[in-house]
C-alpha beads as a LAMMPS data file, in Angstrom:
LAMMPS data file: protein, C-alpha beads

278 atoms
277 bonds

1 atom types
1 bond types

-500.0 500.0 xlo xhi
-500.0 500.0 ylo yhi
-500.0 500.0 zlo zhi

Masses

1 110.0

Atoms # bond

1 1 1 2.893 12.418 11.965
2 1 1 0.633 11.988 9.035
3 1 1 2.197 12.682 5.888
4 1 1 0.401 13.393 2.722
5 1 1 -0.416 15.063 -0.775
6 1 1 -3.715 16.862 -2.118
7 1 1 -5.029 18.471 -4.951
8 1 1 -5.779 17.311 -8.610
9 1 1 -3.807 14.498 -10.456
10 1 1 -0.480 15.467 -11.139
11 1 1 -0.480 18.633 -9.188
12 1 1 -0.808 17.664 -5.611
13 1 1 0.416 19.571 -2.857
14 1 1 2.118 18.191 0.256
15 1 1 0.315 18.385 3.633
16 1 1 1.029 17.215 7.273
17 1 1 -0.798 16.348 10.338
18 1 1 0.947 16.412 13.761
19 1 1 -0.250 15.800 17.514
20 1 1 -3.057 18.831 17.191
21 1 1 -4.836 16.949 13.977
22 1 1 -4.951 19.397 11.793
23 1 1 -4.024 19.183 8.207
24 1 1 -0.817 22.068 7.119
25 1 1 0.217 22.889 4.288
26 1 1 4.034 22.066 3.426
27 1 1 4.919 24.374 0.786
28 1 1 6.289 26.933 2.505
29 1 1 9.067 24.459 3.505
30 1 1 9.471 21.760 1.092
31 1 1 8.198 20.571 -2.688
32 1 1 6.711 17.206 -2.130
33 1 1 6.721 14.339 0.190
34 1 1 9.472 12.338 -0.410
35 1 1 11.449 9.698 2.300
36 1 1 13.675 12.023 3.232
37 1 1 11.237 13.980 4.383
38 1 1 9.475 11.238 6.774
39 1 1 12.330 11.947 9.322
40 1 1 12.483 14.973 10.313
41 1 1 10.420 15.731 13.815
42 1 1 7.758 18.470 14.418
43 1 1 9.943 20.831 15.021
44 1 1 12.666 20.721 12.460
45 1 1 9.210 21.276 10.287
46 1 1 8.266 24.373 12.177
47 1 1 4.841 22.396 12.304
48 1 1 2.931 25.247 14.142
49 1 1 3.909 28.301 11.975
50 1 1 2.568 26.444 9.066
51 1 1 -1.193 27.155 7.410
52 1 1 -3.740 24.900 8.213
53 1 1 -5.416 23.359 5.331
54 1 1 -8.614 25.365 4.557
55 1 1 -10.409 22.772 2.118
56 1 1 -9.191 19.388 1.684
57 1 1 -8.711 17.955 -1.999
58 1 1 -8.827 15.032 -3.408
59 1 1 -5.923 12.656 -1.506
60 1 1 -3.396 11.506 -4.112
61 1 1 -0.847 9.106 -3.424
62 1 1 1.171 9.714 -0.326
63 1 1 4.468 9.816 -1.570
64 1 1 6.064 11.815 -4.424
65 1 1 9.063 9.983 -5.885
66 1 1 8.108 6.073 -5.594
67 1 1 10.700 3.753 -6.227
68 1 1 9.969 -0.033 -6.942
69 1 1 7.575 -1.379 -5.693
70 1 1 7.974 -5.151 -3.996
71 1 1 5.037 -7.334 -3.381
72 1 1 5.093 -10.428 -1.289
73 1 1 2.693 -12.986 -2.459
74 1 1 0.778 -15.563 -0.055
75 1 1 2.166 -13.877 3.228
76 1 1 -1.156 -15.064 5.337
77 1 1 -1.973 -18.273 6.591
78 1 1 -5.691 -18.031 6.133
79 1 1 -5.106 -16.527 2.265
80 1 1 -2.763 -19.418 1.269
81 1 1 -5.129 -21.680 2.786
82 1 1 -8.154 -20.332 1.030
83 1 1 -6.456 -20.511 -2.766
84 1 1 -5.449 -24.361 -1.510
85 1 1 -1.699 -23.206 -1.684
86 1 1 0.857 -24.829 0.553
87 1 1 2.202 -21.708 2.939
88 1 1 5.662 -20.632 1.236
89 1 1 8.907 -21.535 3.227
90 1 1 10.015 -18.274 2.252
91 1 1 8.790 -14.866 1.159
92 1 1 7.350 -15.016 -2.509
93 1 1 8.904 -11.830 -4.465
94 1 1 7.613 -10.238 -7.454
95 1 1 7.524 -6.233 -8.305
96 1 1 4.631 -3.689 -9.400
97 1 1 5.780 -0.440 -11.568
98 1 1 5.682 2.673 -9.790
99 1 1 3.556 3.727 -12.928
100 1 1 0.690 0.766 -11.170
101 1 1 -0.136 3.840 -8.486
102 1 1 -2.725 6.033 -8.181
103 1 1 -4.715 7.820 -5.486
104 1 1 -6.570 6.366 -2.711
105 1 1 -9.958 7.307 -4.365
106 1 1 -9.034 7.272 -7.795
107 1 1 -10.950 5.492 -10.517
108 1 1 -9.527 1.963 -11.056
109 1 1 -9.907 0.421 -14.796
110 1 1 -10.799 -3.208 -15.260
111 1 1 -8.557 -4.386 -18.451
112 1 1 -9.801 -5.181 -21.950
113 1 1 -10.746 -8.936 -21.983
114 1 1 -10.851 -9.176 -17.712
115 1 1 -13.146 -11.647 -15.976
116 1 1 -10.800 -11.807 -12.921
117 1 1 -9.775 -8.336 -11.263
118 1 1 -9.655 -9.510 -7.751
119 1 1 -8.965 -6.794 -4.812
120 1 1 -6.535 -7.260 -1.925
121 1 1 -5.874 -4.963 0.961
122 1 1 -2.161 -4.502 1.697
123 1 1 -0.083 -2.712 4.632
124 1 1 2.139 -1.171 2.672
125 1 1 6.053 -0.477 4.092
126 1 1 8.075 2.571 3.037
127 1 1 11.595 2.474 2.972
128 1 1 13.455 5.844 4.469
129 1 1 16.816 4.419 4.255
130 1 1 18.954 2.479 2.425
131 1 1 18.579 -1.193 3.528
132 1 1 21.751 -3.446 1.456
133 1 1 22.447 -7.022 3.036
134 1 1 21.225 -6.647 6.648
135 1 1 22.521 -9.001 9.291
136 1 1 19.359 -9.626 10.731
137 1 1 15.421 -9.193 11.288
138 1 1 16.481 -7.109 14.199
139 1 1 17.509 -4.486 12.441
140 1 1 15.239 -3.876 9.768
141 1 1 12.437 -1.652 11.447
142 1 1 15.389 1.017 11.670
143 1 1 15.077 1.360 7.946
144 1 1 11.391 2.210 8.011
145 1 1 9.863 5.544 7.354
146 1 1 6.373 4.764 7.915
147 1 1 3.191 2.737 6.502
148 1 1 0.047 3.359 4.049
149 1 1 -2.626 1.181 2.455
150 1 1 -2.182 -0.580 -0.861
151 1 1 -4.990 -1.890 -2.921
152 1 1 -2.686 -5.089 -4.707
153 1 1 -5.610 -5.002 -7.859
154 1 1 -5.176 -8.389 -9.604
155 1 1 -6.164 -9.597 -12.816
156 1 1 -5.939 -13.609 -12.050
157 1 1 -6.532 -14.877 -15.142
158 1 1 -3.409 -13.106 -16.456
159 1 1 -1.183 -13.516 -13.244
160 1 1 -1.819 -17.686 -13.223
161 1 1 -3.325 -18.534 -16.693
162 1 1 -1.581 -16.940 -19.192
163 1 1 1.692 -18.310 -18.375
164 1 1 5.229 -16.281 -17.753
165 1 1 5.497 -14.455 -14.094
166 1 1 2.899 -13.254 -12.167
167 1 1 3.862 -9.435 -13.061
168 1 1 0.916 -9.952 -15.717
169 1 1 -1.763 -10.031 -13.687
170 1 1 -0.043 -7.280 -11.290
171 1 1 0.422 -4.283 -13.475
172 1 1 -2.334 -2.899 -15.514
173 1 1 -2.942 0.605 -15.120
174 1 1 -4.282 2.174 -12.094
175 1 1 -3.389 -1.424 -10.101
176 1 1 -1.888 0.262 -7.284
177 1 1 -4.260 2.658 -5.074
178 1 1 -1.676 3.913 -2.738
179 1 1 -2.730 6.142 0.601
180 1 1 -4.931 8.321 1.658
181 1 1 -1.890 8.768 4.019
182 1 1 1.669 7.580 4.686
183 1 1 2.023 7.535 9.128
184 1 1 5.228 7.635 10.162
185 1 1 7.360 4.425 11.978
186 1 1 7.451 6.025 15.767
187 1 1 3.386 5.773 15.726
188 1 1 3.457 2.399 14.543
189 1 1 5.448 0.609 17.541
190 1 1 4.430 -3.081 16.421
191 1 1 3.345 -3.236 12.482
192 1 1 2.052 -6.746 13.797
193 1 1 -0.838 -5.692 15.678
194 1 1 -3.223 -3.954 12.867
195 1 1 -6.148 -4.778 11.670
196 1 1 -7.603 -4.762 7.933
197 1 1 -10.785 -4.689 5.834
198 1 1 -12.025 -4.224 2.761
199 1 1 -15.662 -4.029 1.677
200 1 1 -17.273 -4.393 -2.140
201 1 1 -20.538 -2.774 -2.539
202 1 1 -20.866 -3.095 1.198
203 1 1 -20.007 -6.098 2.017
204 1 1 -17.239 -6.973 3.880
205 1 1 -15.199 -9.775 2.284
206 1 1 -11.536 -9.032 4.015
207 1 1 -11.797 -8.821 8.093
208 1 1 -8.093 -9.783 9.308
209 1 1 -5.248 -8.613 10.770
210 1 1 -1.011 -8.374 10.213
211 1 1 -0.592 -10.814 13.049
212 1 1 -1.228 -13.801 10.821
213 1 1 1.712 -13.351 8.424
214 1 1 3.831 -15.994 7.794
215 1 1 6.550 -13.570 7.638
216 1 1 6.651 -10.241 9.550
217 1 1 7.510 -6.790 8.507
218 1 1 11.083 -7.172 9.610
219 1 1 11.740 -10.364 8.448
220 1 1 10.738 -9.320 5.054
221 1 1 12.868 -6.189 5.350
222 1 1 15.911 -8.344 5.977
223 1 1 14.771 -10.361 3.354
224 1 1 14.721 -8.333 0.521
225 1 1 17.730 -6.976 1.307
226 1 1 19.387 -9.928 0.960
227 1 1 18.794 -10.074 -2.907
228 1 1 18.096 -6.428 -3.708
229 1 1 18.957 -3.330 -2.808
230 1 1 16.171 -1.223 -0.830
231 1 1 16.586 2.952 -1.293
232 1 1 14.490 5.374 0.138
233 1 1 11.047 5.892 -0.993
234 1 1 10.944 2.075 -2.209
235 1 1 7.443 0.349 -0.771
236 1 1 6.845 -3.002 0.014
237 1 1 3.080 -4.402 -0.300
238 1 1 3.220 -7.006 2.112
239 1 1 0.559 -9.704 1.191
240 1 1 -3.266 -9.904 1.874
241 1 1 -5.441 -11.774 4.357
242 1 1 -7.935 -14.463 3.131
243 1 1 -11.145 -13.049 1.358
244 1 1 -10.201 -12.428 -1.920
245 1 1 -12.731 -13.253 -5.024
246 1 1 -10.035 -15.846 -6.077
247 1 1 -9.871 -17.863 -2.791
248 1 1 -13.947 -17.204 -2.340
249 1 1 -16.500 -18.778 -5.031
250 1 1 -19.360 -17.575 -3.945
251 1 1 -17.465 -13.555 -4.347
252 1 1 -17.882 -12.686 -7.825
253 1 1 -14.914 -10.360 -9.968
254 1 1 -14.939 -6.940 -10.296
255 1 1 -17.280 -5.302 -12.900
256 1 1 -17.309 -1.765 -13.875
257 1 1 -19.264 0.459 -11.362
258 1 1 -18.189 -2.036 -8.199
259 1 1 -17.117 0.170 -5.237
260 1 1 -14.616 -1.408 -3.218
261 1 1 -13.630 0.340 0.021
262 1 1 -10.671 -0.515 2.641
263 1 1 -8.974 0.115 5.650
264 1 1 -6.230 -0.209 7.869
265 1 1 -6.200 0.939 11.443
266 1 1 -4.821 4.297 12.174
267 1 1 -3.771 4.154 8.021
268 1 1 -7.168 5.561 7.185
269 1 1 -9.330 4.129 3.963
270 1 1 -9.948 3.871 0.655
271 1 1 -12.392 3.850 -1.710
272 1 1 -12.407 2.987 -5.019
273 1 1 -15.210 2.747 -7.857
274 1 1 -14.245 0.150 -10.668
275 1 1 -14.759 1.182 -14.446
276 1 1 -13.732 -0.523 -18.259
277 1 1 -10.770 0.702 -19.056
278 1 1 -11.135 1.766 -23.234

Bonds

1 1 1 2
2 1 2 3
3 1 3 4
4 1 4 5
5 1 5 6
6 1 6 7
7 1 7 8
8 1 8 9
9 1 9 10
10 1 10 11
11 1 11 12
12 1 12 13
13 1 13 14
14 1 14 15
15 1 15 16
16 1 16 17
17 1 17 18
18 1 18 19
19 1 19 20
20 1 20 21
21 1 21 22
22 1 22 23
23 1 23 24
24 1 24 25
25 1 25 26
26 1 26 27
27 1 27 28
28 1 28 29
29 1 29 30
30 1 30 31
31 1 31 32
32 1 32 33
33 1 33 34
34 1 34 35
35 1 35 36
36 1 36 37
37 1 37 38
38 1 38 39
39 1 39 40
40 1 40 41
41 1 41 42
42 1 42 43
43 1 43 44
44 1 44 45
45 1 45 46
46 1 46 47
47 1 47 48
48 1 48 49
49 1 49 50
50 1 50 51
51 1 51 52
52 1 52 53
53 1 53 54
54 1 54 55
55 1 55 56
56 1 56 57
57 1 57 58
58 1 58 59
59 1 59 60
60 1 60 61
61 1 61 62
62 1 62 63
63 1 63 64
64 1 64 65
65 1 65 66
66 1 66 67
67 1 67 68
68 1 68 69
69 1 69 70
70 1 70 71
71 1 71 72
72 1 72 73
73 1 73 74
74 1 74 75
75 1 75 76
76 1 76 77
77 1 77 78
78 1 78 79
79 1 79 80
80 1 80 81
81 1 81 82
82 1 82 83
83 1 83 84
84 1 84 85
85 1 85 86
86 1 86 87
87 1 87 88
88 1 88 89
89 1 89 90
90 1 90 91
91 1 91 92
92 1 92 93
93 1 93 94
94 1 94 95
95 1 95 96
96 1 96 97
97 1 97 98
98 1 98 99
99 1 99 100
100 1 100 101
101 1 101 102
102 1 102 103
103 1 103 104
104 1 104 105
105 1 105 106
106 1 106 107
107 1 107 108
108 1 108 109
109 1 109 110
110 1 110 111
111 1 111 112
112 1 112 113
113 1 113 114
114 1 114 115
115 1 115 116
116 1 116 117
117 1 117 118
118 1 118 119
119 1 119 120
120 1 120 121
121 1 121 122
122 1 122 123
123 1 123 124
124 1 124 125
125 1 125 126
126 1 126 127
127 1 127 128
128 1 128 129
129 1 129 130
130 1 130 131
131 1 131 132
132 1 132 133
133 1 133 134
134 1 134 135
135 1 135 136
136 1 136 137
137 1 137 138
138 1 138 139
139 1 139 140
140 1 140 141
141 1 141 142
142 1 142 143
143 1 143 144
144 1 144 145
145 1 145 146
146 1 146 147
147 1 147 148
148 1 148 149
149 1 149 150
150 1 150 151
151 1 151 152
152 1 152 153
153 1 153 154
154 1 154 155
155 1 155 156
156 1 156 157
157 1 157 158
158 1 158 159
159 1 159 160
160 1 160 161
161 1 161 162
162 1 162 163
163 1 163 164
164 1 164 165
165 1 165 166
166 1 166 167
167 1 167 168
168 1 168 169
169 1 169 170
170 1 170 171
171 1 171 172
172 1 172 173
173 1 173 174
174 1 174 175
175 1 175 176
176 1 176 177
177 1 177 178
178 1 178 179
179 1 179 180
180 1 180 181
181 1 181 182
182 1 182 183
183 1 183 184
184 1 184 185
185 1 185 186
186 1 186 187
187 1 187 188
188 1 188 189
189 1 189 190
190 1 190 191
191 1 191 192
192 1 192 193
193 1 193 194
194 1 194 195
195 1 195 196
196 1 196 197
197 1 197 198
198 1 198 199
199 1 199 200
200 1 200 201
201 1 201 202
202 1 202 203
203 1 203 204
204 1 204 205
205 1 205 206
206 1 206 207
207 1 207 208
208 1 208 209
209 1 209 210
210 1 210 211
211 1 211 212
212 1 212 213
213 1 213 214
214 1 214 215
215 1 215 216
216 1 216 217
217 1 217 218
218 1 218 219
219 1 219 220
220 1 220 221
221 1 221 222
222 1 222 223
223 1 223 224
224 1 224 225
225 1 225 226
226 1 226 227
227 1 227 228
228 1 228 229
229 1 229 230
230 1 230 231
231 1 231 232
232 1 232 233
233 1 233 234
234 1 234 235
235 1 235 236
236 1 236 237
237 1 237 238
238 1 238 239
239 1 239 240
240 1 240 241
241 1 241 242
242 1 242 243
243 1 243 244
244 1 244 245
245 1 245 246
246 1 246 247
247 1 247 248
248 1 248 249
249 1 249 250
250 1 250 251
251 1 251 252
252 1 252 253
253 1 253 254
254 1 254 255
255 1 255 256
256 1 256 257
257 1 257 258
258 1 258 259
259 1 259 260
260 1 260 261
261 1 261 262
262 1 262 263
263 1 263 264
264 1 264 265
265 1 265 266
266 1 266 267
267 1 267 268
268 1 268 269
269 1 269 270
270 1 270 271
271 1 271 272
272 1 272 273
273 1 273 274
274 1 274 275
275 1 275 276
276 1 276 277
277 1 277 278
């Protein structure tokens, strides 16, 4: 199932889509999409005695309650080779606030003093249950609850110039795009085996797909959970193919009144128009 929210910022409504394809509403049954929620089958929802969605709204992000938010940098072969970066020997960790995310078509604000917001389409993982010291790669899909598209917005000036961590350069307002949709695990039976694009102003400048991680979605489950605890309705961005302004000289930065627009297959797709944040 497709699970989702609609409606204006800050009061979205939560919607599903099962096997027929059409959109329901889920207030009659619950308040929000939330992990727990990710779980529970067709018909524990009652899915056909729900309303179907008359008009469609405005997507906002996917999930209600998000938790942290951990980002794996340099996860594909052809994006560490593009920024001339030796591929990591193991996952490179750093987090984005849940305060980053926004909806899938929301504005996104370039910072005051920004030469460098770079783009970077992300499968993003969402955590349904509790994942704490795991005893193997094997494992970790069990702790899925499904996948969406992130839009990892980067300021690189400010992640690698400015000195201190990387979280600089990672959470500026409105840094997250996060949806239109969040599918559930069972209709994604190999998370290696999608592909993923993003466009600006047309042009496509990310064409690549989750098979060339360096590390897979369940090895970075396991992962993680070696050094932090992972609780439902946590997301993982999980690193972005090669095509990003930074790797790419002849790609310019964002300015305001760029349009970038991205995809992931069966995830559905963004689209995003860039303005100067004041």
């Amino acid at each position: 199932m497709k699970f989702a929210r609609h409606g204006r910022p800050g009061a979205e409504k939560p919607i599903v889509c099962g096997a027929d394809g059409q959109w329901r509403e889920l207030a009659p049954v619950v308040r929000d999409v939330t992990a727990d929620l990710l779980s529970r089958s067709e018909a524990e929802l009652g899915l056909e005695s729900l309303p179907v969605v008359t008009h469609l709204e405005r997507f906002g992000p996917p999930l209600a309650q998000v938790g942290k938010i951990v980002c794996i940098g340099l996860n594909y072969r052809d994006h560490a080779q593009e920024t001339g970066a030796t591929p990591p020997t193991e996952p490179i960790v750093f987090l984005k606030a849940p305060d980053t995310v926004v909806g899938p078509d929301d504005e996104v604000l370039i910072p005051g003093g920004s030469q460098r917001t770079d783009w970077e389409v992300e499968l993003a993982v969402v955590i349904g249950s509790r994942a704490r010291y795991l005893d193997g790669p094997e494992s970790a899909l069990a702790h899925v609850a499904g996948y969406t598209i992130s839009n990892d917005v980067s300021e690189r000036e400010f992640q690698l110039e400015r000195g201190g961590q990387w979280d600089k350069g990672k959470n500026c307002e409105t840094f997250n795009p996060l949806g239109p949709w969040i599918l559930t695990a069972d209709e994604v039976p190999d998370p290696q085996r999608l592909g993923l694009r993003l466009r600006v102003n047309g042009r496509l400048c990310q064409d690549g797909t989750t098979a060339d991680m360096i590390f897979d979605v369940a090895h970075l489950v396991w992962y993680l959970s070696q050094f932090m605890v992972l609780n439902p309705g946590d997301v993982i961005n999980t690193g972005t193919p090669a095509g990003v302004a930074l790797g790419s000289p002849e790609l310019p930065y964002l300015r305001p009144g760029d349009v970038v627009e991205l995809e992931i297959d069966g995830l559905g797709r963004q689209r995003q128009t860039f303005a100067a944040a004041h």
